[in-house]
DRENNUDREN-89194 format. One record per residue (C-alpha): residue in one letter; y, x, z; chain. Coordinates in steps of 0.001 Angstrom, whole numbers. Layout:
<recs>
<resn:a, v:Y, u:X, w:Z, chain:A>
...
</recs>
This chain:
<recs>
<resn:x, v:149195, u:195222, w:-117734, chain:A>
<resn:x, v:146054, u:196917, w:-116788, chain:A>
<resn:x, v:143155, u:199203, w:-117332, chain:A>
<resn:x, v:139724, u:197673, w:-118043, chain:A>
<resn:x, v:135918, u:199346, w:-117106, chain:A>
<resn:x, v:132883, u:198659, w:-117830, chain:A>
<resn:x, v:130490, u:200474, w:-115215, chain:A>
<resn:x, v:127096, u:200343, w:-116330, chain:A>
<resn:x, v:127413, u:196829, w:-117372, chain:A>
<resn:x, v:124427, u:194928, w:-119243, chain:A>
<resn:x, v:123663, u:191808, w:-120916, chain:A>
<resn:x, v:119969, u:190586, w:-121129, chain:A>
<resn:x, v:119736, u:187330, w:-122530, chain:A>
<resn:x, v:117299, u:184915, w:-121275, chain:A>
<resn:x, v:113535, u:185146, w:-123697, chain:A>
<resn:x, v:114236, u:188741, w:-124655, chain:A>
<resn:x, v:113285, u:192555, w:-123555, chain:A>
<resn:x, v:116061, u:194514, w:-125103, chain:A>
<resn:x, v:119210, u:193990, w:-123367, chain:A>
<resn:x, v:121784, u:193117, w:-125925, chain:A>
<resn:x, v:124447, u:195374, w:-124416, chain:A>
<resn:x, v:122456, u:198120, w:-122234, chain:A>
<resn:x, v:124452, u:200311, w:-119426, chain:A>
<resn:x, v:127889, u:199951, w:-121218, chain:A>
<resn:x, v:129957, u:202740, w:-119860, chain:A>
<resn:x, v:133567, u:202715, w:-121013, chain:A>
<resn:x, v:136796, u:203258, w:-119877, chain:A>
<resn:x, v:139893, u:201660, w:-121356, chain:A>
<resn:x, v:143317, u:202765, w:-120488, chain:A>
<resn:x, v:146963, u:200791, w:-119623, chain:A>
<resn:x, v:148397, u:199474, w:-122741, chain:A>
<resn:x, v:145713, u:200884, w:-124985, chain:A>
<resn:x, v:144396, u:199637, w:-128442, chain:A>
<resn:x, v:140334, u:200011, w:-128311, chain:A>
<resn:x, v:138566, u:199101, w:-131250, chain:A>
<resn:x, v:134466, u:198137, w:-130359, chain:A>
<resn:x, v:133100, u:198536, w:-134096, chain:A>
<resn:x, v:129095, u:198249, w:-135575, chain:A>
<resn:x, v:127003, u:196345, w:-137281, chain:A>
<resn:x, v:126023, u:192934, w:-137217, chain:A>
<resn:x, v:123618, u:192606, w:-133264, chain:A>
<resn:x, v:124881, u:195503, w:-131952, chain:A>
<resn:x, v:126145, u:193860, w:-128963, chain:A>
<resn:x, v:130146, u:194194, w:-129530, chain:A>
<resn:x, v:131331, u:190723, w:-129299, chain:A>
<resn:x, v:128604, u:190161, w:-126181, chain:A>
<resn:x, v:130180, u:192960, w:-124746, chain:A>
<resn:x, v:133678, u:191481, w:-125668, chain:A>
<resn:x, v:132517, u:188010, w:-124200, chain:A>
<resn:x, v:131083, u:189779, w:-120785, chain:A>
<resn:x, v:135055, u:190718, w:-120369, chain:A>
<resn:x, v:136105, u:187349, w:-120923, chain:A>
<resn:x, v:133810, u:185585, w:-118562, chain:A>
<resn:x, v:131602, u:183643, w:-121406, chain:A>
<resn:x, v:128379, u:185721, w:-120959, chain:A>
<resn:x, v:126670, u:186852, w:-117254, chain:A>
<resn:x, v:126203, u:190375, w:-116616, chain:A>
<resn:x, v:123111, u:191166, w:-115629, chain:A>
<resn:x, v:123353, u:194454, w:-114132, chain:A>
<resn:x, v:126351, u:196678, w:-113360, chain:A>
<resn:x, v:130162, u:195398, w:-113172, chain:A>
<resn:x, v:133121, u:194841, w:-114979, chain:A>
<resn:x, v:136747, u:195520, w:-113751, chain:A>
<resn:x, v:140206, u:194530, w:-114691, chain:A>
<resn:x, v:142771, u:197094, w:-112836, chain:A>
<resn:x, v:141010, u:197810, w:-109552, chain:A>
<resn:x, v:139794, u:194263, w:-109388, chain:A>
<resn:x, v:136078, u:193711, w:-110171, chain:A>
<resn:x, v:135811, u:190642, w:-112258, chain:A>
<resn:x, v:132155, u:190486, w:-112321, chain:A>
<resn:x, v:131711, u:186871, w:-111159, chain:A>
<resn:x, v:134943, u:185666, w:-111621, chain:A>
<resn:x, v:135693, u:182879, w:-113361, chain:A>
<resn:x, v:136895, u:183073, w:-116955, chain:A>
<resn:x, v:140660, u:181249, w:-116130, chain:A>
<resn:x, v:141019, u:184006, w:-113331, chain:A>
<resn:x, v:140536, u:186939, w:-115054, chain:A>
<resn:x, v:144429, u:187307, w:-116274, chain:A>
<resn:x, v:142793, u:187644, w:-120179, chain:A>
<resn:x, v:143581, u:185904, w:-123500, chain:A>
<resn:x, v:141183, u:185472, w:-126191, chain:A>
<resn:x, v:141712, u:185226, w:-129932, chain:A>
<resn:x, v:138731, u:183954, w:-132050, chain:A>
<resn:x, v:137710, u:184463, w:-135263, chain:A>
<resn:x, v:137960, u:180525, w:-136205, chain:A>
<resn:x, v:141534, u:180316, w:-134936, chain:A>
<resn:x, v:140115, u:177385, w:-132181, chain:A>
<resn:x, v:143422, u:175353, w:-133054, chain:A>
<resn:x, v:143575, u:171765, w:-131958, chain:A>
<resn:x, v:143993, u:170036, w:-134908, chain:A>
<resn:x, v:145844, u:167176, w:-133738, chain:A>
<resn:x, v:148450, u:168983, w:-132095, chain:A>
<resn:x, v:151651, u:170827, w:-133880, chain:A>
<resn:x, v:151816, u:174120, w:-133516, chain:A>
<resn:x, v:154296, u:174543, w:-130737, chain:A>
<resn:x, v:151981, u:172694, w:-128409, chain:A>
<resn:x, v:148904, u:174496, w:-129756, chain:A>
<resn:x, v:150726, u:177700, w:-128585, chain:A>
<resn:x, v:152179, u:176106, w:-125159, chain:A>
<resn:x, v:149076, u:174506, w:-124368, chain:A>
<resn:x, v:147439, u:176804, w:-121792, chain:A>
<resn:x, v:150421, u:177299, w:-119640, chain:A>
<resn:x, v:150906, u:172879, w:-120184, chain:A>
<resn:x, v:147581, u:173324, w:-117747, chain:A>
<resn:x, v:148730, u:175583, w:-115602, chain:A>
<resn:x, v:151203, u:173397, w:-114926, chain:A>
<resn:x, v:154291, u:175836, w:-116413, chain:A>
<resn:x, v:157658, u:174037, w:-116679, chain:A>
<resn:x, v:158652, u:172060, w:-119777, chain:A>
<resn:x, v:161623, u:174007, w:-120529, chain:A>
<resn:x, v:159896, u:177883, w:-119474, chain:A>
<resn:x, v:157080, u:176508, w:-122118, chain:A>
<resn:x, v:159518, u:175813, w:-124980, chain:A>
<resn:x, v:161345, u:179323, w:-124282, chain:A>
<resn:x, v:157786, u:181410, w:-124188, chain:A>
<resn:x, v:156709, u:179650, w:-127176, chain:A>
<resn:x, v:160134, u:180016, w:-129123, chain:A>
<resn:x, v:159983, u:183862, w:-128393, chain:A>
<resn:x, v:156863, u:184141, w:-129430, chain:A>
<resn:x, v:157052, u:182279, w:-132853, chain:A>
<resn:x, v:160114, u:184562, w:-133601, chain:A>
<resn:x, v:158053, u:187723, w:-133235, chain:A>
<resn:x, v:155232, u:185951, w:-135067, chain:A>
<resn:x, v:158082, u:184071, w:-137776, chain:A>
<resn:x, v:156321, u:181145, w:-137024, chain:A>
<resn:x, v:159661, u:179826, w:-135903, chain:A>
<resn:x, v:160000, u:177006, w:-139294, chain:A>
<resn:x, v:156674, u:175978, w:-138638, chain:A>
<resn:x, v:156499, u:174712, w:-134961, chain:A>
<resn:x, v:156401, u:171122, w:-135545, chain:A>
<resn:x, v:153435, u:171265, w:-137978, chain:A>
<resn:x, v:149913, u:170639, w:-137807, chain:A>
<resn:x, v:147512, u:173429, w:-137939, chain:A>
<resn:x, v:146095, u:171882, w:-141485, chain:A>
<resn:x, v:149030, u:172188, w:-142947, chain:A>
<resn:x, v:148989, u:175855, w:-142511, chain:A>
<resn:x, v:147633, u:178635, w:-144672, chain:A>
<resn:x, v:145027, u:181299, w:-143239, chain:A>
<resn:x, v:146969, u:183555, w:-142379, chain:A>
<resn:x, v:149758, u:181554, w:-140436, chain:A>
<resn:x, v:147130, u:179549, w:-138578, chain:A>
<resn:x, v:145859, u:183329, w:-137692, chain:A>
<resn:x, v:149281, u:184113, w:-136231, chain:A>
<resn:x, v:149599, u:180765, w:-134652, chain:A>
<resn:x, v:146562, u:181850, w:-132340, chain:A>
<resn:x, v:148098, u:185109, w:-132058, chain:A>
<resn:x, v:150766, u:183112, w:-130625, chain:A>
<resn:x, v:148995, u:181214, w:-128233, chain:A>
<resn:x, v:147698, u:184210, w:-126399, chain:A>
<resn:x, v:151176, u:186000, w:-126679, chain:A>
<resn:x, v:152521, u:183377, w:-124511, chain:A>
<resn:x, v:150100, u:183630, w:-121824, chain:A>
<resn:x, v:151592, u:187026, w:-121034, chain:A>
<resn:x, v:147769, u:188401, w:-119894, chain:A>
<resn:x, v:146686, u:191482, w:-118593, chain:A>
<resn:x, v:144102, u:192003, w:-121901, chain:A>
<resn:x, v:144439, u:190849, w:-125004, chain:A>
<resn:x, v:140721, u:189847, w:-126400, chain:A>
<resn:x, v:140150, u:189751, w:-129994, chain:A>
<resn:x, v:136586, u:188488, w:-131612, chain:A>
<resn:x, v:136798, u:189633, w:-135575, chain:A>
<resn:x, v:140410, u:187985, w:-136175, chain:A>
<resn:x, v:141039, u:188885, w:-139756, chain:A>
<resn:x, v:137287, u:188139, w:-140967, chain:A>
<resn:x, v:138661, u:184495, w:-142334, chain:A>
<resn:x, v:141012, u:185361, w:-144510, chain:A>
<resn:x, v:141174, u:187102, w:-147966, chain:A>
<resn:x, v:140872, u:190896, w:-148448, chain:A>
<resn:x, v:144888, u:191438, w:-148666, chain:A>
<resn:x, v:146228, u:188717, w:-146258, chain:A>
<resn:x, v:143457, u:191038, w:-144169, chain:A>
<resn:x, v:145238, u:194645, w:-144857, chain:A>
<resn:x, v:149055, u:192812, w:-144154, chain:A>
<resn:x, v:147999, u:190947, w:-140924, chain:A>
<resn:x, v:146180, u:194214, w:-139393, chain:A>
<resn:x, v:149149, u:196205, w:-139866, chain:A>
<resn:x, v:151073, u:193317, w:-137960, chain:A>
<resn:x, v:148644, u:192809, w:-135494, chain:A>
<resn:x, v:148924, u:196659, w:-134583, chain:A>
<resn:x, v:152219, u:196675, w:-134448, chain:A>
<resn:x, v:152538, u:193732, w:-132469, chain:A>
<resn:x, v:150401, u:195691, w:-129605, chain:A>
<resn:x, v:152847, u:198371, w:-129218, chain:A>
<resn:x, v:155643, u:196663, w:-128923, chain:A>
<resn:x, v:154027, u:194272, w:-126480, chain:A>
<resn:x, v:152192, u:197009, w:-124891, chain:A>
<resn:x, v:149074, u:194716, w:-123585, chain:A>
<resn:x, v:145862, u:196449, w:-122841, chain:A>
<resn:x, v:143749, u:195008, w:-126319, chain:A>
<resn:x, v:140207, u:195434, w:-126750, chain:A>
<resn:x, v:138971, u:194581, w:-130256, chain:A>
<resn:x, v:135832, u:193588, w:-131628, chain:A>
<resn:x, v:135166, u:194131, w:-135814, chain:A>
<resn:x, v:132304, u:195717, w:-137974, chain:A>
<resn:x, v:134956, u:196564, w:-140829, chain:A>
<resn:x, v:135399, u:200536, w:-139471, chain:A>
<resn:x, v:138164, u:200522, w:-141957, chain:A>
<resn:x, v:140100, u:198168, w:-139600, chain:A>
<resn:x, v:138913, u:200289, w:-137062, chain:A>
<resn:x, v:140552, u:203549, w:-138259, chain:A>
<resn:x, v:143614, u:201589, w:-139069, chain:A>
<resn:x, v:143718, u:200356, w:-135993, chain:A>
<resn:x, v:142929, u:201090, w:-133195, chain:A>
<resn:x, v:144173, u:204049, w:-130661, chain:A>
<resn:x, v:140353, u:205118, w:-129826, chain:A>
<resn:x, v:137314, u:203517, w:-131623, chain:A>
<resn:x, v:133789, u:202883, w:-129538, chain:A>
<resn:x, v:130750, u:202645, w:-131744, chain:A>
<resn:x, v:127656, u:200546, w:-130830, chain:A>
<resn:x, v:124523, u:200826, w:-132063, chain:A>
<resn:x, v:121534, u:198209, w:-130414, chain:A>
<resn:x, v:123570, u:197532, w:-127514, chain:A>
<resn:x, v:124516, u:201361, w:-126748, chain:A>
<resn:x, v:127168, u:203160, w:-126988, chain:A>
<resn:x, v:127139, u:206106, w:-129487, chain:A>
<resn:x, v:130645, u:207542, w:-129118, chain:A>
<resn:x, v:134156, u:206801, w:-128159, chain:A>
<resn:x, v:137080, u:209151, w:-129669, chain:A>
<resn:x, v:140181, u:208705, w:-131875, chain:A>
<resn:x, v:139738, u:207942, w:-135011, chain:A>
<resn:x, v:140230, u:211280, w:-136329, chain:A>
<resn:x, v:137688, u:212806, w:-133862, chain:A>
<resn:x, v:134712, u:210314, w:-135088, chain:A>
<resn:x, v:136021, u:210691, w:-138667, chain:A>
<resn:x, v:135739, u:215106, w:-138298, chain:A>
<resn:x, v:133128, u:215075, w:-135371, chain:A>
<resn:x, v:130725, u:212278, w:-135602, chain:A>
<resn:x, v:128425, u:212791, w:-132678, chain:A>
<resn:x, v:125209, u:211706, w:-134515, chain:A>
<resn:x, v:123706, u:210731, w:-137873, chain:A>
<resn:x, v:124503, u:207068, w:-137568, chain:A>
<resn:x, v:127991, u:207016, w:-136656, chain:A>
<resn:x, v:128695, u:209935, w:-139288, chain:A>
<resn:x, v:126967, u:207387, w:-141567, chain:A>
<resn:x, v:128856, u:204555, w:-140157, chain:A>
<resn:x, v:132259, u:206205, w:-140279, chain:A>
<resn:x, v:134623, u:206963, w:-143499, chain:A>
<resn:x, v:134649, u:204775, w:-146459, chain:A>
<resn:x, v:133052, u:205608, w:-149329, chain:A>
<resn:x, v:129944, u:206697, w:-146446, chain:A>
<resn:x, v:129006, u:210472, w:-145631, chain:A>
<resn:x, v:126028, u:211837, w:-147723, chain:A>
<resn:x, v:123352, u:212508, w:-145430, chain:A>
<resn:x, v:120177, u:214545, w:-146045, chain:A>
<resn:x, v:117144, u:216342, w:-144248, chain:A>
<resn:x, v:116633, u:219566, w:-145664, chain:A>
<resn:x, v:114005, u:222475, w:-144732, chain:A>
<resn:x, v:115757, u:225733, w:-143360, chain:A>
<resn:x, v:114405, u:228997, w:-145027, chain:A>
<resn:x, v:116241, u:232563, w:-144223, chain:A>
<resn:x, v:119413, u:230931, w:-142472, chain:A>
<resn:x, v:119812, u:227980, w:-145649, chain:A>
<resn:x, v:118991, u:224415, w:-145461, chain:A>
<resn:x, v:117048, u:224174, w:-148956, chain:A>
<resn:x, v:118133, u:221720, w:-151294, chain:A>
<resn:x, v:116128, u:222352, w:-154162, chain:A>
<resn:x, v:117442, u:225066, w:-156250, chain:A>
<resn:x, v:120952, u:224884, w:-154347, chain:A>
<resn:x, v:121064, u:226219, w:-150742, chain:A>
<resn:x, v:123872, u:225750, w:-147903, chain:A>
<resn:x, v:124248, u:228256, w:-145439, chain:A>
<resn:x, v:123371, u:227109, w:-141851, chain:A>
<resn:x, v:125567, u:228823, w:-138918, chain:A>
<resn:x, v:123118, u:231050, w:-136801, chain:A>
<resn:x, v:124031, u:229521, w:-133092, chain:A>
<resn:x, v:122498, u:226077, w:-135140, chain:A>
<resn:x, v:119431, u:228215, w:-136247, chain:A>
<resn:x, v:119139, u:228856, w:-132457, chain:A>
<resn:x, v:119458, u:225389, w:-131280, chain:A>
<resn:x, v:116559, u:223912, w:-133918, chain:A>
<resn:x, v:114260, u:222333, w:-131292, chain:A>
<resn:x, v:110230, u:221258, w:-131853, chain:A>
<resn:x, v:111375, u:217912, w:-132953, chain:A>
<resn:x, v:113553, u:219511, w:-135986, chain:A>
<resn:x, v:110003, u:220667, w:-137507, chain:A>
<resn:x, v:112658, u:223466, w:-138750, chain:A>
<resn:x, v:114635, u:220405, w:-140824, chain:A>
<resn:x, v:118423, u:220055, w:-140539, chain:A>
<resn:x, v:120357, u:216671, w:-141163, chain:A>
<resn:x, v:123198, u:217770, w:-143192, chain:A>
<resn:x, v:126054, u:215843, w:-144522, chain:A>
<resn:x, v:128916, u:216345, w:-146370, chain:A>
<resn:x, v:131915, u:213411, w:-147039, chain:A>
<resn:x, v:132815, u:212635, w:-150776, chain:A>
<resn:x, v:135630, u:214498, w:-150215, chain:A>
<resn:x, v:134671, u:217601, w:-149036, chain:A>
<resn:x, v:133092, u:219097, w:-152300, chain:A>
<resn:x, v:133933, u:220441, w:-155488, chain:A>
<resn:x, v:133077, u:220462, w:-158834, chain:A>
<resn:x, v:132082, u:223384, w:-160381, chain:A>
<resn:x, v:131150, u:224627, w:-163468, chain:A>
<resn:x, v:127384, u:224139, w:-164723, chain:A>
<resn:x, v:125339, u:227496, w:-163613, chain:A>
<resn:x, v:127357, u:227867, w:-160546, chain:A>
<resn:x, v:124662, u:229983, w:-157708, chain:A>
<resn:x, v:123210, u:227234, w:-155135, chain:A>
<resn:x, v:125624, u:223972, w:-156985, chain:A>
<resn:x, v:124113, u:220923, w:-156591, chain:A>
<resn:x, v:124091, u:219058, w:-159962, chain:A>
<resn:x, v:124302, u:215290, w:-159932, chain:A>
<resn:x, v:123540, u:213177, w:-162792, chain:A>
<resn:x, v:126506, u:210516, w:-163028, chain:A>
<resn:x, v:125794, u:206624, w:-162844, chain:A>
<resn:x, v:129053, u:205115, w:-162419, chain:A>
<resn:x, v:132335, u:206288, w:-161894, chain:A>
<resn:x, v:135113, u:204314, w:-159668, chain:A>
<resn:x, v:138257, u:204875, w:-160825, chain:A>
<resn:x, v:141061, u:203306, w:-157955, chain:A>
<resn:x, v:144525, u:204954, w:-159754, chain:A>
<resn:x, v:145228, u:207745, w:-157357, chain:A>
<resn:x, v:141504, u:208237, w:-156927, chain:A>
<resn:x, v:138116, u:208221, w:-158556, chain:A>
<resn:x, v:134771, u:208524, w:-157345, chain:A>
<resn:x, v:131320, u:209465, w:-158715, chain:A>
<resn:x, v:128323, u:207552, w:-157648, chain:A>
<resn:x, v:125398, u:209823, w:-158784, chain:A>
<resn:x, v:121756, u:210829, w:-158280, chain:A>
<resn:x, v:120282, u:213791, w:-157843, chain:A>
<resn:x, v:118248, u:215461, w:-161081, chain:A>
<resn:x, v:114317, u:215319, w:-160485, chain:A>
<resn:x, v:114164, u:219513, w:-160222, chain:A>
<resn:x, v:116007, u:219731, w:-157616, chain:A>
<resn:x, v:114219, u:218590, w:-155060, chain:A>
<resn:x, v:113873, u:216624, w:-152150, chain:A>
<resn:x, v:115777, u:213700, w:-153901, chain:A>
<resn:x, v:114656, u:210717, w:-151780, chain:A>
<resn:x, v:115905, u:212776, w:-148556, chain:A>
<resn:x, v:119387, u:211847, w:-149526, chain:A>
<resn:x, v:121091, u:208645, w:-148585, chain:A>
<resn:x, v:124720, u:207086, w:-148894, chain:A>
<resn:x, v:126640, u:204285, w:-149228, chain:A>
<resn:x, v:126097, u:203703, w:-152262, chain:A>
<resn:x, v:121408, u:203900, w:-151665, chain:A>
<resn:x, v:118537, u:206164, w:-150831, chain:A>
<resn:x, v:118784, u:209281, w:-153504, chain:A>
<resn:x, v:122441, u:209036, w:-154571, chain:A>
<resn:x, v:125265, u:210613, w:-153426, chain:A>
<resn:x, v:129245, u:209741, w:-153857, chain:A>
<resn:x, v:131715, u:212761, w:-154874, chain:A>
<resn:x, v:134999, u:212641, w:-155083, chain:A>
<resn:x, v:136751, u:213958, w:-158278, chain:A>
<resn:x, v:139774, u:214602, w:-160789, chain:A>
<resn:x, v:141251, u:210925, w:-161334, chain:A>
<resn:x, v:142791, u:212511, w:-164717, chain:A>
<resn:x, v:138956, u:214401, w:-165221, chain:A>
<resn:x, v:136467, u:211656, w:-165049, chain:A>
<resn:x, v:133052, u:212080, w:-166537, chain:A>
<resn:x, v:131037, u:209766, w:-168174, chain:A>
<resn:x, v:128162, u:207843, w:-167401, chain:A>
<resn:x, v:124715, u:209980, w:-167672, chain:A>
<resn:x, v:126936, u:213532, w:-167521, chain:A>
<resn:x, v:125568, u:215680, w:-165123, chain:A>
<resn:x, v:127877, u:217273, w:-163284, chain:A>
<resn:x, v:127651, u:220516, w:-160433, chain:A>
<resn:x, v:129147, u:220348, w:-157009, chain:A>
<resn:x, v:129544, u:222552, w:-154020, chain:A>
<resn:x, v:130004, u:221953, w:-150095, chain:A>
<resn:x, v:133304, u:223247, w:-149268, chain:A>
<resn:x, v:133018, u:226198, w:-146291, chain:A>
<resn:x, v:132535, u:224739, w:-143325, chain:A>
<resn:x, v:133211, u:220924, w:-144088, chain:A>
<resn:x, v:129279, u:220491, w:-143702, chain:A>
<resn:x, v:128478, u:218295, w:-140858, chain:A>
<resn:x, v:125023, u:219361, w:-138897, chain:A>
<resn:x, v:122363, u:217458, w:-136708, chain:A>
<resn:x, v:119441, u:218092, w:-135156, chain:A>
<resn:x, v:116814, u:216251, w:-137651, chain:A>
<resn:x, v:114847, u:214836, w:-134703, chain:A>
<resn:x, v:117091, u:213574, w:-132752, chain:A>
<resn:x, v:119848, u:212973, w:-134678, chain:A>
<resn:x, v:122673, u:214412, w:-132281, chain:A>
<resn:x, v:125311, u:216689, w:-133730, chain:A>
<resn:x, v:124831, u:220613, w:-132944, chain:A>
</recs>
């Protein structure tokens, strides 16, 4: 097993200005689980594939252990890859799909069929070693790559969006075996998705990219309670963080009619940039409803309520007096906002309900910028 850094390592591919990944700094310890998570371009699998070998860096390095890896070739870096097509040979059974790196290598017959046997037990792949990959469902064909990098026994384990083939709950039941898998292996894993709910599930710390740079690397409690700007506040939590820019006035960010206090160290900290505007944002979960006439509520007019069982959410807009309406944004659009409410209290469509930040549940940033205060 071993540690993995990237020092200042960039990708700029050939034709372009922007480097895809710029000045990647990131340090990823023995045996960890690190989940790199963002949108589609933001230069996660690139900086996944600069780790395996299948993309130059162009500036700074890239080290496995104490070894730099840089310019070494892909089959000498110790790593196994699993891809998000599976990248099965179709015309082999699955025991030799899973034996078939260490068949190059030149590994013994009989230390082949014991690796591969081991690792189709932990995978229970073990009835289905002497078919072909097309006679496999999604999922097992998933597991049958799984497989084939198990039995490499690599330093890193390298996985490009694994789960993105297969239905949404084959997804949820393989993550939780793929997680589990990694601990009791204990291989250093780096892991490449945009889903951040497979990130939170998954992964021991979570690295965010944004345009090829890094925004923030934590656990995924600390991005979920202190995002460390607007966009991985917005990127973080399912349903999304509302997110507005408000005007302060007497130590209150002014939202309309309804005010939230603003702590006075952030008061302090407003630079010229801010123009005296905070970002605020507040989760779905972290307000309450309140009744109608409530001092500084924030009344929402309900569109459409989501009712999952044990939860139920409110996707609303906010009513044209109070102001500064298009400022907000959440998952759900520009102008809206999602609340979380009563599963056994619903409201109906076109109700307006009032709701209040909880004390200090508000999340603040610097409206220029964007960086958390």
């Amino acid at each position: 097993m071993a540690t993995v850094t990237f020092d200042q390592a960039t990708r700029v591919y050939p034709g372009t200005e922007r480097p895809a990944v710029d000045a990647l700094n990131l340090h990823i310890e023995d045996g960890e689980f690190l989940v790199l998570v963002g949108p589609s371009g933001c230069g996660k699998s690139t900086s996944l594939r600069m780790l395996a070998g299948l993309e130059d860096v162009n500036a700074g390095r890239i080290l496995i252990g104490d070894r730099d890896v840089t310019d070494v070739q892909p089959k000498d870096r110790d790593i196994a890859m699993v891809f998000q097509n599976y990248a099965l040979y179709p015309h082999m059974t699955v025991a030799d799909n899973m034996g078939f790196a260490l068949k190059i290598a030149g590994t013994p017959k009989a230390e082949i069929r014991q690796r591969v046997e081991e690792a189709a037990q932990i995978l229970d792949l073990t009835e289905y070693l002497d078919r072909k990959p097309k006679a496999l469902s999604g999922g097992q064909r998933q597991r049958v790559a799984m497989g084939r990098a198990i039995v490499r026994q690599p330093q890193v384990f390298l996985m490009d969006e694994p789960l993105s083939n297969l239905d949404a709950k084959l997804r949820v039941q393989t993550r939780t075996q793929i997680a589990s898998l990694q601990r009791r292996l204990g291989v250093t894993t780096v892991y490449v998705t945009h889903d951040q709910t497979e990130a939170l599930t998954m992964g021991d710390r979570i690295a965010v990219l944004k345009d090829g740079i890094l925004q923030q690397v934590g656990t995924p409690r600390e991005m979920y309670d202190t995002p460390a700007n607007v966009f991985v506040a917005g990127f973080i939590g399912s349903p999304a963080m509302n997110i507005g820019t408000f005007p302060v006035l007497d130590g209150y960010a002014n939202l309309g009619r309804a005010r939230v206090a603003v702590p006075r160290e952030a008061i302090g900290a407003l630079t010229e940039d801010d123009k005296n505007h905070v970002t605020l944002g507040f989760r779905p979960e972290s307000v309450d409803v309140v009744p109608a006439g409530t001092p500084d509520a924030i009344p929402v007019v309900v569109n459409i309520v989501e009712e999952l069982g044990s939860d139920a959410f409110v996707y609303g807009s906010l009513t044209n007096e109070f102001g500064q309406a298009s400022a907000v944004h959440s998952g759900a659009g520009d102008a809206q906002v999602i609340v979380r409410v009563d599963p056994r209290q619903v409201p109906g469509k076109g109700e307006t309900v009032a709701i209040k930040i909880r004390p200090g549940e508000q999340h603040l940033f610097h409206a220029g910028s964007g960086e958390r205060f």
